[in-house]
C-alpha positions in Angstrom: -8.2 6.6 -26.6 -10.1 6.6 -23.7 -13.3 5.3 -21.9 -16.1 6.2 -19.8 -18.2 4.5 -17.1 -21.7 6.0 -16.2 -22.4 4.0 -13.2 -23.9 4.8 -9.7 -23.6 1.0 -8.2 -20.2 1.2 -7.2 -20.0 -3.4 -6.9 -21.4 -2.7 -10.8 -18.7 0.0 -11.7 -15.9 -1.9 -10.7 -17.0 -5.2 -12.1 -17.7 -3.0 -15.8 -13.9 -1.5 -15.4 -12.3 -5.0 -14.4 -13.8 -6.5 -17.5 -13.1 -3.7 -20.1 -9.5 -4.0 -18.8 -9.1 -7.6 -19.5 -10.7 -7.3 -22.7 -8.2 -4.2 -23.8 -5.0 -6.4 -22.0 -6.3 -9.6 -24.3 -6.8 -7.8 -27.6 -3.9 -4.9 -26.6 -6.5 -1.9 -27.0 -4.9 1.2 -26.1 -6.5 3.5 -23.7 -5.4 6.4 -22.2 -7.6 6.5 -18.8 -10.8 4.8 -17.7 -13.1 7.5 -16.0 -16.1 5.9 -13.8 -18.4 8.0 -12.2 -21.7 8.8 -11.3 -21.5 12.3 -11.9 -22.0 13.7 -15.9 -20.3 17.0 -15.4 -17.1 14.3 -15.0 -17.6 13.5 -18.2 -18.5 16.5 -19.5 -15.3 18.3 -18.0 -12.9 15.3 -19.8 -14.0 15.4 -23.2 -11.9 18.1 -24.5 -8.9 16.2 -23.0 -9.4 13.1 -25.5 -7.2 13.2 -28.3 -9.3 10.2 -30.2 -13.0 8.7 -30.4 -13.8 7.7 -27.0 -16.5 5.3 -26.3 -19.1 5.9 -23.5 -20.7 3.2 -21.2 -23.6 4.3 -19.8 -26.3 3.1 -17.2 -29.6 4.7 -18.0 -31.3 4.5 -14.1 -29.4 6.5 -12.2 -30.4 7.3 -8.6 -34.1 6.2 -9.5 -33.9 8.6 -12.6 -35.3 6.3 -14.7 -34.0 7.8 -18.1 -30.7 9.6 -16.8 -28.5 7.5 -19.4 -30.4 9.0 -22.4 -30.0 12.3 -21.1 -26.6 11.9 -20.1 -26.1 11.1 -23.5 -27.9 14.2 -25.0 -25.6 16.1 -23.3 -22.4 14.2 -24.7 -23.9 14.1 -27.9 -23.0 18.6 -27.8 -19.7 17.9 -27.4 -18.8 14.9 -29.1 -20.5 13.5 -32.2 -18.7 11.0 -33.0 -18.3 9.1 -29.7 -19.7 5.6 -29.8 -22.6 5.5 -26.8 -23.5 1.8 -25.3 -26.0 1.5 -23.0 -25.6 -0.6 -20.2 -28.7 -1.7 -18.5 -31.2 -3.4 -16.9 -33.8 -2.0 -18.7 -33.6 -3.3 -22.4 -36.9 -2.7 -23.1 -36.2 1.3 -22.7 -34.3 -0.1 -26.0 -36.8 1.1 -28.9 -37.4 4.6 -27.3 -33.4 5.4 -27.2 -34.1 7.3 -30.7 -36.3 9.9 -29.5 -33.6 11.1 -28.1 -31.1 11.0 -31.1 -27.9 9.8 -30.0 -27.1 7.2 -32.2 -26.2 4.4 -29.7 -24.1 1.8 -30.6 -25.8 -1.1 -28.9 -27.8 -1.9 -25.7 -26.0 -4.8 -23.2 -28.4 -5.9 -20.5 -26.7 -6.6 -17.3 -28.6 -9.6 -16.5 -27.3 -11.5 -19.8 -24.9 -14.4 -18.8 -21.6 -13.2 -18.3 -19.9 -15.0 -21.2 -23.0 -13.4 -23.4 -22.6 -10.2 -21.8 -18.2 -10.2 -22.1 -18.9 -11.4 -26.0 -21.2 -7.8 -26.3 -18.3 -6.1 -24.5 -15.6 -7.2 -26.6 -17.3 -6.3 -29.7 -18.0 -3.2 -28.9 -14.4 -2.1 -27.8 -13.1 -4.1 -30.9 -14.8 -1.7 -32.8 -14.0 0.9 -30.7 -10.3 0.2 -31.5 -11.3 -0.2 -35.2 -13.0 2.8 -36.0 -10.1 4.8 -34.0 -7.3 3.3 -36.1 -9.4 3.9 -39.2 -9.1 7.7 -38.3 -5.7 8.2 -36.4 -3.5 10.8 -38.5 -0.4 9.6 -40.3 1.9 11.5 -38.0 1.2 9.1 -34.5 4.1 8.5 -32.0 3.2 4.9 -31.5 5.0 3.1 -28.9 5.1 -0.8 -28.3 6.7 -2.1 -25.7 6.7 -5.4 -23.9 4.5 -3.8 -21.6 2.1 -1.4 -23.4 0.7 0.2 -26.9 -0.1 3.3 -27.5 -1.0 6.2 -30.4 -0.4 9.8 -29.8 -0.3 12.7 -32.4 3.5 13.5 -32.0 2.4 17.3 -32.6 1.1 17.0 -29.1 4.0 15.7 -27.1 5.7 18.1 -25.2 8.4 15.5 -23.4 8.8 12.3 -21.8 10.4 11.5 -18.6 11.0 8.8 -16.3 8.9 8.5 -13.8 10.1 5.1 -11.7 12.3 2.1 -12.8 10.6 1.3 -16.3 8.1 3.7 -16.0 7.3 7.0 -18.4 5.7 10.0 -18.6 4.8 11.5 -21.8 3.9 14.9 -21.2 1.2 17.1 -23.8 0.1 20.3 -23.0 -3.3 19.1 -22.0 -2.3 15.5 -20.4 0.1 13.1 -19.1 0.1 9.4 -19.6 1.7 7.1 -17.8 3.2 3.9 -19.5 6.1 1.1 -19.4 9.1 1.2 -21.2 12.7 3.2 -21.2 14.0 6.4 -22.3 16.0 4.6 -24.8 13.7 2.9 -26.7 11.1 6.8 -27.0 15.1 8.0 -28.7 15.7 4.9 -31.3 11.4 4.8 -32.3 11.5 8.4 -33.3 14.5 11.3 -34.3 12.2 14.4 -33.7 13.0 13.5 -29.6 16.2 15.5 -28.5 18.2 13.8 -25.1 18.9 16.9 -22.9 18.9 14.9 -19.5 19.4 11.5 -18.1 15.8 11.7 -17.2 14.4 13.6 -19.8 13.3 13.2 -23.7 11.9 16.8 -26.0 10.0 16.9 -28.5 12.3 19.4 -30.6 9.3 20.7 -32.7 8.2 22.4 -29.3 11.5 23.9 -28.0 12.2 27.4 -27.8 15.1 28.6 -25.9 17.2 27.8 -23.9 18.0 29.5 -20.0 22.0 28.8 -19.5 21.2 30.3 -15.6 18.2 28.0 -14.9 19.9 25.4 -17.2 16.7 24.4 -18.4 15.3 24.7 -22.1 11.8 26.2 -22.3 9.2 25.1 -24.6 6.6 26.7 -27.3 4.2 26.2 -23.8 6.5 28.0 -21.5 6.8 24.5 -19.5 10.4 23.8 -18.5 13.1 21.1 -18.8 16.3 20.5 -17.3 19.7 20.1 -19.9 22.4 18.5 -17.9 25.6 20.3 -18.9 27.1 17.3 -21.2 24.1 18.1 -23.2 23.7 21.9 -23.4 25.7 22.2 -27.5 22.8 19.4 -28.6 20.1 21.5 -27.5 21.7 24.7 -29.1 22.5 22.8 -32.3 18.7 21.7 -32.1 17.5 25.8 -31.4 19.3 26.6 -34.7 17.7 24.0 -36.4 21.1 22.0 -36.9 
């Protein structure tokens, strides 16, 4: 899942991150990356690389453009329908306008509400955030829980995991990589589609397709590459045959 910040005060940005972190660490909301910027075409550009309903954050003054949230929101609203958009503002009263412009806000939170007031708006908003994304994950997910971290991915999408530092992963799609706590061994025993072909490396053997004994690598679907140690090389040929 992920999350986007529309902000231009940079003291407000990192105040709005800070907080939606603490509220995803309390209630263990999985995210895959929180963008903040001040730029739309950011946001623009990331929105094919969400694999679930993101939820958008957004300041309407920006840079003295008085309504640059609605239209910032117009312009997600081409690509993504079904985001949830949350204003974030100073100017509630721009509140009973927001539907001329037809983008089916969630809420409005005014910045100058208390800060228990404004963390209680927040954490109801992400709650259902969470919500509605579980409601419509497919079946097929490659969750992962660990003592660190949760996460959902469509398992159709994983290319690999690797390590990546002591306790630390990569899970590698063809349009992303996220970064997350937790060991090679327990990606193997949580699902039997992953093939070993390295110490440091874990496929997804729905993407393979052959293997390179000179390069002692096996290539996938993608044409991405991963290394096969040599102890491993008849499990990844078993695997190519479908054994």
């Amino acid at each position: 899942m992920s999350i986007f910040i529309f902000e231009d005060d940079v003291f407000q940005a990192q105040h709005l991150k800070n907080l939606v972190e603490e509220i995803c660490e309390k209630h263990q909301i999985p995210f895959d990356f929180i963008e903040v910027t001040r730029k739309e075409e950011r946001i623009i550009e990331k929105i094919p690389l969400t694999t679930y309903i993101p939820i958008y954050l957004l300041d309407i003054e920006i840079k003295s453009e008085e309504y640059k949230g609605f239209q910032v929101a117009q312009e997600i609203r081409k690509y993504d329908p079904s985001g949830l958009i949350v204003f974030v503002t100073t100017h509630s009263e721009f509140a009973p306008i927001s539907y001329q412009y037809m983008v089916s806000a969630l809420t409005f939170i005014d910045k100058s509400l208390p800060y228990h007031e404004r963390y209680e708006l927040f954490e109801k908003c992400l709650l259902r955030y969470d919500e509605r994304n579980r409601a419509d994950s497919p079946a097929d997910d490659f969750i992962v829980n660990t003592e660190y971290t949760s996460l959902r991915i469509p398992f159709h999408s994983i290319e690999y995991i690797q390590t990546d530092g002591p306790h630390r992963l990569a899970l590698v799609t063809e349009e992303r990589v996220i970064y997350f706590y937790g060991t090679l061994k327990e990606m193997e025993m949580a699902d039997g589609r992953f093939l070993r072909c390295h110490q440091s490396f874990l496929v997804n053997k729905e993407k393979l397709s052959f293997y390179e004994p000179k390069q002692r690598a096996v290539f996938l679907k993608s044409g991405a590459s991963v290394p096969v140690s040599r102890r491993l090389v008849s499990k990844v040929r078993q695997a190519l045959k479908g054994e």
